[in-house]
N, CA, C and O atoms as CSV, one atom per row, in Angstrom:
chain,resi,resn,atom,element,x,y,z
A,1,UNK,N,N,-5.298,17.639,0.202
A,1,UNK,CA,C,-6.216,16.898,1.067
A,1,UNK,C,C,-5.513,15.648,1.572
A,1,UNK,O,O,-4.791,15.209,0.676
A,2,UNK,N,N,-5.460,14.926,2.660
A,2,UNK,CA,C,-5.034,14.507,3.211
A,2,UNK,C,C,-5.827,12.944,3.382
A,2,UNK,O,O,-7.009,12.688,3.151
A,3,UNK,N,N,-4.764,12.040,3.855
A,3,UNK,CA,C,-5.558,10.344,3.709
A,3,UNK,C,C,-6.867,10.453,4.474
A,3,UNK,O,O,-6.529,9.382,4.980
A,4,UNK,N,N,-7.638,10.628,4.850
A,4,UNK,CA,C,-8.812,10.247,5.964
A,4,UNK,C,C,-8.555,8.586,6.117
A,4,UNK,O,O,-8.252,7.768,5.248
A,5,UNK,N,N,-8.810,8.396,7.665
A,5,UNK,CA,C,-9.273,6.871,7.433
A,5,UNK,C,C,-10.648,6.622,7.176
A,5,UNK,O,O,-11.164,5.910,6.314
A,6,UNK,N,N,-10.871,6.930,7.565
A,6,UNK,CA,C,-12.796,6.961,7.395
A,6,UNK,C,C,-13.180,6.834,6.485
A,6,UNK,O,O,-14.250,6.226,6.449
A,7,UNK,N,N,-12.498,7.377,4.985
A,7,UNK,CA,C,-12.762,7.098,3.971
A,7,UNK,C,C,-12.266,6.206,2.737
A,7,UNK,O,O,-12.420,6.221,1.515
A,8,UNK,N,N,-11.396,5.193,3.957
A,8,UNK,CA,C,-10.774,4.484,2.716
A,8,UNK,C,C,-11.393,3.497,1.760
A,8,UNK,O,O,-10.885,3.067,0.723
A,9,UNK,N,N,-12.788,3.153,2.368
A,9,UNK,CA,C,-13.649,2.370,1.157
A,9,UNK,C,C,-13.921,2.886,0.544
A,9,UNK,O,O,-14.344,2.223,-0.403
A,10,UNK,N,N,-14.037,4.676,0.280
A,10,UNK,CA,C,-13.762,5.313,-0.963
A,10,UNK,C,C,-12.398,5.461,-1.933
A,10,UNK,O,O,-12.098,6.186,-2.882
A,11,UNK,N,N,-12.012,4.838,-1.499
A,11,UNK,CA,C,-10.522,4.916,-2.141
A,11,UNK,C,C,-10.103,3.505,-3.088
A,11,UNK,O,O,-9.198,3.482,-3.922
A,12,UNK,N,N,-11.100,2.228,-2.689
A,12,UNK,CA,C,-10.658,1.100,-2.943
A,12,UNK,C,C,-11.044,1.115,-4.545
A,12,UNK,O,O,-12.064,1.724,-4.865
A,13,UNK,N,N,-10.435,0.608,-5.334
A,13,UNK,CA,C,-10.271,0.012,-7.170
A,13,UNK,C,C,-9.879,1.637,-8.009
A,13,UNK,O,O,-9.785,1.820,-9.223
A,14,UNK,N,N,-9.680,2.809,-6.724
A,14,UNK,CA,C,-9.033,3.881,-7.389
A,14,UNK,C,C,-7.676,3.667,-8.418
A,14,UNK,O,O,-7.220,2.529,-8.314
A,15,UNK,N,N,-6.989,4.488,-9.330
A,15,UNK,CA,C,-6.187,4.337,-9.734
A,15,UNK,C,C,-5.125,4.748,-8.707
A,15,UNK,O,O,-5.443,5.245,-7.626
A,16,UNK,N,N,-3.753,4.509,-9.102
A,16,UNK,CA,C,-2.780,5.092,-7.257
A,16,UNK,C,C,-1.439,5.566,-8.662
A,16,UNK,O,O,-0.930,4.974,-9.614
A,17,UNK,N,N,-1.360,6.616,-8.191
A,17,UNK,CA,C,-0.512,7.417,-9.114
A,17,UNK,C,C,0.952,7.766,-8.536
A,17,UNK,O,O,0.888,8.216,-7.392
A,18,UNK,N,N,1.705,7.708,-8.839
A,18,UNK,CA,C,3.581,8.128,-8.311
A,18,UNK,C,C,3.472,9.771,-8.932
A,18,UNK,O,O,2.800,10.254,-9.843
A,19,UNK,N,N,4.686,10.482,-7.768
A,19,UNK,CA,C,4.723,11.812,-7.962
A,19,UNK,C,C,4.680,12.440,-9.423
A,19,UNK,O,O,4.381,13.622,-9.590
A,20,UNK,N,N,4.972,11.645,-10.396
A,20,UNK,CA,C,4.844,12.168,-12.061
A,20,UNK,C,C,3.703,12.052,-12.464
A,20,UNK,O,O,3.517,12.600,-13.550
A,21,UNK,N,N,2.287,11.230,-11.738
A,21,UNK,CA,C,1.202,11.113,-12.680
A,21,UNK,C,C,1.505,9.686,-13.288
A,21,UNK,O,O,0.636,9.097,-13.931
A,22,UNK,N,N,3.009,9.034,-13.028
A,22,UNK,CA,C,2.738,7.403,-13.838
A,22,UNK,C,C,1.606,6.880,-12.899
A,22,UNK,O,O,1.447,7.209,-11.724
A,23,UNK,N,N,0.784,5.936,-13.684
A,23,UNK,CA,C,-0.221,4.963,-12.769
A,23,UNK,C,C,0.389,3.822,-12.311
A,23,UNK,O,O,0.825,3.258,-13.315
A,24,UNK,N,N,0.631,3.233,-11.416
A,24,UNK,CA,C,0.914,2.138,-10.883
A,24,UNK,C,C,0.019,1.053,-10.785
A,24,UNK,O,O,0.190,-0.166,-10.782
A,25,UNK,N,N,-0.961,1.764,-10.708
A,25,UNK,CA,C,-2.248,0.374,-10.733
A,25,UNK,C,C,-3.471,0.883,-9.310
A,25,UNK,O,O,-3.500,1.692,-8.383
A,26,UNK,N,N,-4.290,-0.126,-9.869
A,26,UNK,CA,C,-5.875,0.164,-8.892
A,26,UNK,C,C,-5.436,0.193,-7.627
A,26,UNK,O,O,-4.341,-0.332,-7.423
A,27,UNK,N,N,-6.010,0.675,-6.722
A,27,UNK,CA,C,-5.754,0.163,-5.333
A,27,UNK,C,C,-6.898,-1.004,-4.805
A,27,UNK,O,O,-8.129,-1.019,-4.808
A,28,UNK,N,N,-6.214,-1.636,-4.508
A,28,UNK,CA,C,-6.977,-3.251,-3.708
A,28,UNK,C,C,-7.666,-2.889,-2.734
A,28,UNK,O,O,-8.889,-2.750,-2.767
A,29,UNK,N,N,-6.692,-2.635,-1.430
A,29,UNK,CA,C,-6.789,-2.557,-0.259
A,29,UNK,C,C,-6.108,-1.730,0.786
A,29,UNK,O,O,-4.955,-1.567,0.386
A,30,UNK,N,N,-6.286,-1.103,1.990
A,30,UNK,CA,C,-5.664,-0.611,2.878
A,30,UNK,C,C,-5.329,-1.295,3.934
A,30,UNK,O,O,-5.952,-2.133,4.586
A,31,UNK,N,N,-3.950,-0.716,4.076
A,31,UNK,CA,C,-3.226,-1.815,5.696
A,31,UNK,C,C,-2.934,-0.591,6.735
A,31,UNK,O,O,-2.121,0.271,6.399
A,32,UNK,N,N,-3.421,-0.534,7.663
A,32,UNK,CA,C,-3.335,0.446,8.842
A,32,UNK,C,C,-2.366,-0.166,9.827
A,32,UNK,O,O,-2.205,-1.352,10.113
A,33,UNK,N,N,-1.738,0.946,10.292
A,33,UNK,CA,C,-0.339,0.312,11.062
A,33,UNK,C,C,-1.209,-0.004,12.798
A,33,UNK,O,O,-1.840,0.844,13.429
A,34,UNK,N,N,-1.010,-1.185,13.134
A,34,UNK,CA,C,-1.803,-1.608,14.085
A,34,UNK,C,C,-1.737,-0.882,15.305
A,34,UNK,O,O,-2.477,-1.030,16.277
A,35,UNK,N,N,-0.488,0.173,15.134
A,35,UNK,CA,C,-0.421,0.776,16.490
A,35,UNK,C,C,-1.102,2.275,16.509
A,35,UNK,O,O,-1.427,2.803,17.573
A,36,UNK,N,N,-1.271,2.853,15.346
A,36,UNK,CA,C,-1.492,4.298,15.325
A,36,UNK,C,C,-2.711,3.974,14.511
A,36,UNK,O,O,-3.266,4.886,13.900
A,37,UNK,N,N,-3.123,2.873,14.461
A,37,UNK,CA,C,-4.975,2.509,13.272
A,37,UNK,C,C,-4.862,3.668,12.395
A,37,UNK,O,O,-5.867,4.341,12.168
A,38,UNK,N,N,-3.428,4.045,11.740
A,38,UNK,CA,C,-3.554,4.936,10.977
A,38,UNK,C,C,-3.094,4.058,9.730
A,38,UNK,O,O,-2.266,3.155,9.849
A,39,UNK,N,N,-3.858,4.488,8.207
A,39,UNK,CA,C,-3.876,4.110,6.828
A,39,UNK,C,C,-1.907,4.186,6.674
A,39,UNK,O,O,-1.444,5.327,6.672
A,40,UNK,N,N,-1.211,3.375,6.595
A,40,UNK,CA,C,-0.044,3.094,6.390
A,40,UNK,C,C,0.359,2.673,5.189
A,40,UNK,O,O,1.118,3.377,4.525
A,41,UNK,N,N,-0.205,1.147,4.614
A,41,UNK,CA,C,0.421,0.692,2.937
A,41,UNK,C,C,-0.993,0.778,2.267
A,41,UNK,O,O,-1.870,0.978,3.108
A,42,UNK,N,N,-1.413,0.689,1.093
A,42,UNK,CA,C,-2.491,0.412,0.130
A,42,UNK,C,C,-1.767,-0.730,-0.646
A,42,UNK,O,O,-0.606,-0.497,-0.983
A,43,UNK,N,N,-2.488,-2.330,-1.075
A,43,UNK,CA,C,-2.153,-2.864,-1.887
A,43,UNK,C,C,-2.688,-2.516,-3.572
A,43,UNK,O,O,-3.745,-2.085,-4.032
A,44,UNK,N,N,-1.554,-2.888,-4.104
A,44,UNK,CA,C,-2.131,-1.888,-5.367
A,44,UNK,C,C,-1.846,-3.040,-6.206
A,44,UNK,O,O,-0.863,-3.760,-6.025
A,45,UNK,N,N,-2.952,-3.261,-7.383
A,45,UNK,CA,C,-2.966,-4.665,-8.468
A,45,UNK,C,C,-1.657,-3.761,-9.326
A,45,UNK,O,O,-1.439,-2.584,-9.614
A,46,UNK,N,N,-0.877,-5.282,-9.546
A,46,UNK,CA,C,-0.063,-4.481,-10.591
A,46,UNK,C,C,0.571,-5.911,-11.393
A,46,UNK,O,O,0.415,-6.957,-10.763
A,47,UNK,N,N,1.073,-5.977,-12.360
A,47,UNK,CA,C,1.306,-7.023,-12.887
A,47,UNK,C,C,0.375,-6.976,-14.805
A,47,UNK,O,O,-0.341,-6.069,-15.229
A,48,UNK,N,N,0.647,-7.871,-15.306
A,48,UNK,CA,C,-0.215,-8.358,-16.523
A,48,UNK,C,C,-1.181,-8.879,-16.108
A,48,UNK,O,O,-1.216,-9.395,-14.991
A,49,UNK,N,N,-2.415,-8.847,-17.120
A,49,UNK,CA,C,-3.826,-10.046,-16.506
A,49,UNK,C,C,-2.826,-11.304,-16.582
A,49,UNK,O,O,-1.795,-11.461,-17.237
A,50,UNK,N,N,-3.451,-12.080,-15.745
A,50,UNK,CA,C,-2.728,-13.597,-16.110
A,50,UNK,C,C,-1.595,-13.655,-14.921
A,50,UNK,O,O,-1.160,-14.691,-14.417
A,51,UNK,N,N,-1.238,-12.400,-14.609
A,51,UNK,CA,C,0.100,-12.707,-13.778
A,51,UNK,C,C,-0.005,-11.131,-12.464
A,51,UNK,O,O,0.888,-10.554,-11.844
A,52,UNK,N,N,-1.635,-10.898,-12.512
A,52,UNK,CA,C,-1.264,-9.874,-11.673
A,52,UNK,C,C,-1.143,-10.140,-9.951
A,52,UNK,O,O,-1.377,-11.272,-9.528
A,53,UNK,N,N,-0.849,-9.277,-9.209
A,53,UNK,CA,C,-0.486,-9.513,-7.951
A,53,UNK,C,C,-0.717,-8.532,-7.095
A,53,UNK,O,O,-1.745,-7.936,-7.418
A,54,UNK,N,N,-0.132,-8.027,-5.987
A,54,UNK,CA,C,-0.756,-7.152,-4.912
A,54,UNK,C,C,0.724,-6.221,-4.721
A,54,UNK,O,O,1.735,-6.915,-4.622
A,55,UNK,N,N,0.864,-5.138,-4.680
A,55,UNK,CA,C,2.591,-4.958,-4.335
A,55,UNK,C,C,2.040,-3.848,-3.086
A,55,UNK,O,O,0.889,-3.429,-2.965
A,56,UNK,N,N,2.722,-3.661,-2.585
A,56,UNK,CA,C,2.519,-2.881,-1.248
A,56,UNK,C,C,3.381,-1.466,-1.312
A,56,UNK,O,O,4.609,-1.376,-1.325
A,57,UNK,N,N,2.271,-0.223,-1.355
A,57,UNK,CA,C,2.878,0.918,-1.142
A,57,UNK,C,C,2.672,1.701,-0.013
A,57,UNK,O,O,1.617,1.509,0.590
A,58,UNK,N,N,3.651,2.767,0.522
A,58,UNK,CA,C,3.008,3.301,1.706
A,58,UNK,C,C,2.470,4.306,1.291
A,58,UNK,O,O,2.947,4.971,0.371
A,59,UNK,N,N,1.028,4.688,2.092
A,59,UNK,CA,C,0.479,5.626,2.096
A,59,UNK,C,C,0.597,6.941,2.842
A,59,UNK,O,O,-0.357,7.717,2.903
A,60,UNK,N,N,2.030,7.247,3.537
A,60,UNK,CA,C,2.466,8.192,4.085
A,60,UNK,C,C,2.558,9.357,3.118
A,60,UNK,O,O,3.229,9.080,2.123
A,61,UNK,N,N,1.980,10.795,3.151
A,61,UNK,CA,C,2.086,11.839,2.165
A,61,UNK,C,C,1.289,11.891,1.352
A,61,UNK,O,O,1.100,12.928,0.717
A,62,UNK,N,N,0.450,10.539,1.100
A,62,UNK,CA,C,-0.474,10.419,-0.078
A,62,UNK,C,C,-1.620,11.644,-0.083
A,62,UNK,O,O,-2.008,12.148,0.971
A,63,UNK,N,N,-1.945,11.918,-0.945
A,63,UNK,CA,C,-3.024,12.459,-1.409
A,63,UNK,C,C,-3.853,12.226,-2.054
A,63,UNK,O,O,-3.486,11.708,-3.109
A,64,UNK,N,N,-5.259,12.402,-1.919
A,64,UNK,CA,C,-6.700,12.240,-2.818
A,64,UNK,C,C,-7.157,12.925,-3.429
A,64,UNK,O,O,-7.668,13.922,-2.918
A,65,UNK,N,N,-7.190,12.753,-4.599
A,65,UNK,CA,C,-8.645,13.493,-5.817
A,65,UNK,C,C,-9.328,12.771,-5.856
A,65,UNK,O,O,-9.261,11.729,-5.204
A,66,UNK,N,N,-10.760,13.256,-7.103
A,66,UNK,CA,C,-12.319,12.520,-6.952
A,66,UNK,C,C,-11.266,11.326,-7.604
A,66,UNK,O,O,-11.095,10.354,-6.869
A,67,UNK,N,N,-10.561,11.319,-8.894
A,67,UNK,CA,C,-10.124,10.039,-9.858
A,67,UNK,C,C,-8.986,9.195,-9.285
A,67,UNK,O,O,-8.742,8.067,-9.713
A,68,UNK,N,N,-8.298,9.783,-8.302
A,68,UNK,CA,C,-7.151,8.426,-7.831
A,68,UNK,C,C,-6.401,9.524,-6.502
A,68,UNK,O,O,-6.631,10.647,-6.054
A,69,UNK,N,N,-5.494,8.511,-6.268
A,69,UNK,CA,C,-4.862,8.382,-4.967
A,69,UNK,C,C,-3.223,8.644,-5.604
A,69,UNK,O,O,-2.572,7.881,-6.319
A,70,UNK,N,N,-2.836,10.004,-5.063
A,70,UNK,CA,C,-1.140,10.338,-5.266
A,70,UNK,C,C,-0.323,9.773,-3.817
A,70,UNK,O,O,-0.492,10.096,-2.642
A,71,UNK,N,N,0.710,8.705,-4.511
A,71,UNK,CA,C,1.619,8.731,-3.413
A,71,UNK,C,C,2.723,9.364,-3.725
A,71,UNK,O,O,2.962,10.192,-4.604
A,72,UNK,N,N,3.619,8.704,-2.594
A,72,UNK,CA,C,5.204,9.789,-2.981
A,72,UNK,C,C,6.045,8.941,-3.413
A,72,UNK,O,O,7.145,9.446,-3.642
A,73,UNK,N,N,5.947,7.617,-3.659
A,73,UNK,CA,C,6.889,6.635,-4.562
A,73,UNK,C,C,6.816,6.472,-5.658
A,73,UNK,O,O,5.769,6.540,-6.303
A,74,UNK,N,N,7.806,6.247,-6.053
A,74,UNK,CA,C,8.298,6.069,-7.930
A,74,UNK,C,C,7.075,4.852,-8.421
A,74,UNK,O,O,6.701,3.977,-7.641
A,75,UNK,N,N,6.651,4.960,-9.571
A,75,UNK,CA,C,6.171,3.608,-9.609
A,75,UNK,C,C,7.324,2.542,-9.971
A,75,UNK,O,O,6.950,1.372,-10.059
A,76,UNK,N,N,8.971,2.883,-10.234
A,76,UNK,CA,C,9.678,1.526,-10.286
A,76,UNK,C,C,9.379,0.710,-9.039
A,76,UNK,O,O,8.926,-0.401,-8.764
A,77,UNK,N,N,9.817,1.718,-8.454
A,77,UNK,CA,C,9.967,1.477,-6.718
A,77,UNK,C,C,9.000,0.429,-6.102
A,77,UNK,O,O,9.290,-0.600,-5.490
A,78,UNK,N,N,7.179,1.188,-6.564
A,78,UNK,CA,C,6.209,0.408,-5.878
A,78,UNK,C,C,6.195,-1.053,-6.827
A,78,UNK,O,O,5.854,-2.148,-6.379
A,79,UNK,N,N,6.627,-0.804,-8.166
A,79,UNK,CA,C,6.488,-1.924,-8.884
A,79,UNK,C,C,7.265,-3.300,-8.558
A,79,UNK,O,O,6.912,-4.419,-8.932
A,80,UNK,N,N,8.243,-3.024,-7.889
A,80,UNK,CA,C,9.166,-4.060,-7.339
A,80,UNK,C,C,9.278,-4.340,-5.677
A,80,UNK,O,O,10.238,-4.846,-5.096
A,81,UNK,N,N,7.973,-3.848,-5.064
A,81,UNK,CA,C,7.797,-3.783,-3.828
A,81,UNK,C,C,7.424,-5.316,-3.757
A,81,UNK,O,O,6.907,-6.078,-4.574
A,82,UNK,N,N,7.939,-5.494,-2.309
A,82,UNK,CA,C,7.498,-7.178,-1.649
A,82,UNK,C,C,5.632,-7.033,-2.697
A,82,UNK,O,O,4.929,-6.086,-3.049
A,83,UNK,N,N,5.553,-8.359,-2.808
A,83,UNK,CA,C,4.008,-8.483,-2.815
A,83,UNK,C,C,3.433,-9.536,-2.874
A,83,UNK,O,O,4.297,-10.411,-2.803
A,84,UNK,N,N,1.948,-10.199,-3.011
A,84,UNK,CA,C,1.171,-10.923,-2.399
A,84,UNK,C,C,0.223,-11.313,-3.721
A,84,UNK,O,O,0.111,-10.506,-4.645
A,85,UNK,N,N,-0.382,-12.477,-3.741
A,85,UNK,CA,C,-0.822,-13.232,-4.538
A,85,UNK,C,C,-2.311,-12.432,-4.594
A,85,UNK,O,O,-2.762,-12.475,-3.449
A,86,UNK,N,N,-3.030,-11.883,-5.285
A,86,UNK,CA,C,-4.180,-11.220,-5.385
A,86,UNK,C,C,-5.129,-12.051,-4.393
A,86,UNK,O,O,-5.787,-11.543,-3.485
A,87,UNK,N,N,-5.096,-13.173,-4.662
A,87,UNK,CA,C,-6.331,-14.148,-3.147
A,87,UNK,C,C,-5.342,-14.233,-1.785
A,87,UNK,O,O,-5.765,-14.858,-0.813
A,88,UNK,N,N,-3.570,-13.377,-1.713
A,88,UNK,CA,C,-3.433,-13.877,-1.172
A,88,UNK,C,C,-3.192,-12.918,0.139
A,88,UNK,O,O,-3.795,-11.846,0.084
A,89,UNK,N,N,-2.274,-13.189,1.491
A,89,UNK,CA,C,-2.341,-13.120,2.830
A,89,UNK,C,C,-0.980,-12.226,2.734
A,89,UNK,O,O,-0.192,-12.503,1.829
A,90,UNK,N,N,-0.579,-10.826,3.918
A,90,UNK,CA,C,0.732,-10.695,4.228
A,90,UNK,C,C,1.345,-11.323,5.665
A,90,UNK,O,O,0.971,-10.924,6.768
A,91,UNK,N,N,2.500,-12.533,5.429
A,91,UNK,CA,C,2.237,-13.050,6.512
A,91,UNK,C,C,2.979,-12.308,7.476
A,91,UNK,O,O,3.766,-11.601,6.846
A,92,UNK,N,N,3.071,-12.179,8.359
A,92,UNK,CA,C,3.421,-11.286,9.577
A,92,UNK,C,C,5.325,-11.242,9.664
A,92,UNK,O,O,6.018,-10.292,10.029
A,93,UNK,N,N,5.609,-12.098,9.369
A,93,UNK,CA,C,7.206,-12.401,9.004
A,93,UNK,C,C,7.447,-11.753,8.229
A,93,UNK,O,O,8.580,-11.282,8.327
A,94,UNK,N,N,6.600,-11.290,6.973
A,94,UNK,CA,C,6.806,-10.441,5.671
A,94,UNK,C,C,6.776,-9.293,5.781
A,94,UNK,O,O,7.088,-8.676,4.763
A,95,UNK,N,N,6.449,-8.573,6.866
A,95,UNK,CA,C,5.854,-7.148,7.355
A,95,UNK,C,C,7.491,-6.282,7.172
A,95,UNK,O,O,7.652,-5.365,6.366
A,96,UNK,N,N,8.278,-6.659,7.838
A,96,UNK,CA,C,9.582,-6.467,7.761
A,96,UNK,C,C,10.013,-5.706,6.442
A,96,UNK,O,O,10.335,-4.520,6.371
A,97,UNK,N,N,9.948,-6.723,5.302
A,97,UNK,CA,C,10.770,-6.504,4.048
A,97,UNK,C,C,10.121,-5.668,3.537
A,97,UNK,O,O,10.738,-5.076,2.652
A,98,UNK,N,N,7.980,-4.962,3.881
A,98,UNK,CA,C,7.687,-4.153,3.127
A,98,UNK,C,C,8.303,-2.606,3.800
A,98,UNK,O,O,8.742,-1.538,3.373
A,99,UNK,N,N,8.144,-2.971,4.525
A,99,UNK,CA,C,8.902,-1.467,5.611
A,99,UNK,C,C,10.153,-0.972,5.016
A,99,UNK,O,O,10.256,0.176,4.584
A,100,UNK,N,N,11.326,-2.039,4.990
A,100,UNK,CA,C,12.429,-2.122,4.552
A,100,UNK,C,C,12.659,-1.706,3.241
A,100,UNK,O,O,13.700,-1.086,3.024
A,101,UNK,N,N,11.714,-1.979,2.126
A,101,UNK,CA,C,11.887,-1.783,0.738
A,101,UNK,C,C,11.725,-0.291,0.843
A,101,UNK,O,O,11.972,0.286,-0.217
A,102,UNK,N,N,11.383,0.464,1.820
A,102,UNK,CA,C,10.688,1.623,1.267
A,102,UNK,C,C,11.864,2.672,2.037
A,102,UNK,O,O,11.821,3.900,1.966
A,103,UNK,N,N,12.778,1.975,2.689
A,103,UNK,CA,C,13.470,2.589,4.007
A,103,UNK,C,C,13.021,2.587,4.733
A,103,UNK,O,O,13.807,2.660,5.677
A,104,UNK,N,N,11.298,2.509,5.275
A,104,UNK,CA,C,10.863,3.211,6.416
A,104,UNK,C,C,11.558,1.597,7.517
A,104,UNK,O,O,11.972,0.459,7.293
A,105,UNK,N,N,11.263,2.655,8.906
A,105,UNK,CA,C,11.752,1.874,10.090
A,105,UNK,C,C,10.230,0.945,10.158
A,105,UNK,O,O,9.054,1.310,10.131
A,106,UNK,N,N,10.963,-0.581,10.269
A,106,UNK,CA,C,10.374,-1.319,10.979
A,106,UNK,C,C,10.127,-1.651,12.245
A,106,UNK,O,O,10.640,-2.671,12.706
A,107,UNK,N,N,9.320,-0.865,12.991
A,107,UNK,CA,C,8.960,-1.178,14.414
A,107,UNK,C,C,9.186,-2.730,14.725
A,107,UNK,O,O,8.481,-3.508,14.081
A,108,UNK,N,N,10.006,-3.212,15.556
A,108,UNK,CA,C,9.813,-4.499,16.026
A,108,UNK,C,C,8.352,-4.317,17.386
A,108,UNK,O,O,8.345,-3.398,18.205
A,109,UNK,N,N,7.474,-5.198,17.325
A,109,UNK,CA,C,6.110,-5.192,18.254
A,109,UNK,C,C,6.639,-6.902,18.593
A,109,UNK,O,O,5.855,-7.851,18.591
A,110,UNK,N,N,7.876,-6.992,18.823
A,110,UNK,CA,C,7.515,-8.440,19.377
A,110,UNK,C,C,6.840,-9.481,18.471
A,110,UNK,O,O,6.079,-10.192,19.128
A,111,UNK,N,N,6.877,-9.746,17.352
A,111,UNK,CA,C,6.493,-10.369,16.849
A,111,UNK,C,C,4.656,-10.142,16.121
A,111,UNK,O,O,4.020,-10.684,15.217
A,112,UNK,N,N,4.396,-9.096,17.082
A,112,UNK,CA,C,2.965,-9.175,16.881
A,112,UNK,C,C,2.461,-7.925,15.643
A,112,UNK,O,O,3.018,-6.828,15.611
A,113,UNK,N,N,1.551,-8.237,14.859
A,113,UNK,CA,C,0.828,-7.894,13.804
A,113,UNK,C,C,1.585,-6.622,13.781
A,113,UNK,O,O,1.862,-6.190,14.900
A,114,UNK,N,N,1.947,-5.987,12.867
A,114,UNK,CA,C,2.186,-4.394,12.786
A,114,UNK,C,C,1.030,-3.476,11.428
A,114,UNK,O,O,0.711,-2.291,11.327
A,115,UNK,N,N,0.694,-4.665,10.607
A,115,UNK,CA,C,-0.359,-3.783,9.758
A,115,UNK,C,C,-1.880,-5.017,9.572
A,115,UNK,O,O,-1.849,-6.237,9.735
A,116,UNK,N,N,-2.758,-4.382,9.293
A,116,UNK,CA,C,-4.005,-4.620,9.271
A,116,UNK,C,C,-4.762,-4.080,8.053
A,116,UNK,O,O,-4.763,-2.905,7.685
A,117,UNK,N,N,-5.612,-5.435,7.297
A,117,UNK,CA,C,-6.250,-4.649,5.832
A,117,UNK,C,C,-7.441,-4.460,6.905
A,117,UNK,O,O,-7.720,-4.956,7.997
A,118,UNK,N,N,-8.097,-3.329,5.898
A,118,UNK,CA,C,-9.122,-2.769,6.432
A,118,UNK,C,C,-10.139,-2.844,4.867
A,118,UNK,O,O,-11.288,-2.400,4.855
């Protein structure tokens, strides 16, 4: 089954699982790539209480069950992804390095927004 957008407020405080079944952590939030309003990264809590944070995975390939969300990254991988203060913002300068961590191509848009939480 495949990402729907439509349904990603069903998807939010899911668990988000790497191709082995490791858990990586809840999912926060969804960032849709501003040009195709298609579901692109999920921020996913990951960290200790006391020190947790937001790390950014892409949701390209992902898949859904009723209990969590399969992506196609390692959880080392997502675990050491750029990330964001749980209250906090991705600032648009930062968009870059999450693209980059993952290989995927960073569209340059001129400076302007490339992902969007939803």
């Amino acid at each position: 089954m495949g990402f729907e957008a439509e349904n990603i407020r069903d998807w939010q405080g899911k668990a988000v699982v790497d191709p082995a079944g490791g858990k990586i952590g809840d999912m926060e939030a969804v960032y849709v790539d501003t040009q195709s309003d298609q579901p692109a990264f999920a921020t996913v809590v990951v960290g200790m209480i006391g020190r947790r944070r937001l790390a950014f995975v892409p949701l390209a390939g992902a898949t859904v069950s009723p209990d969590h969300v399969r992506v196609t990254v390692g959880k080392d991988l997502a675990k050491h992804a750029p990330s964001i203060d749980t209250d906090g913002e991705l600032a648009a300068e930062d968009e870059p390095a999450v693209f980059e961590h993952y290989g995927l191509a960073a569209a340059t848009t001129g400076g302007a927004r490339r992902l969007a939480r939803r």
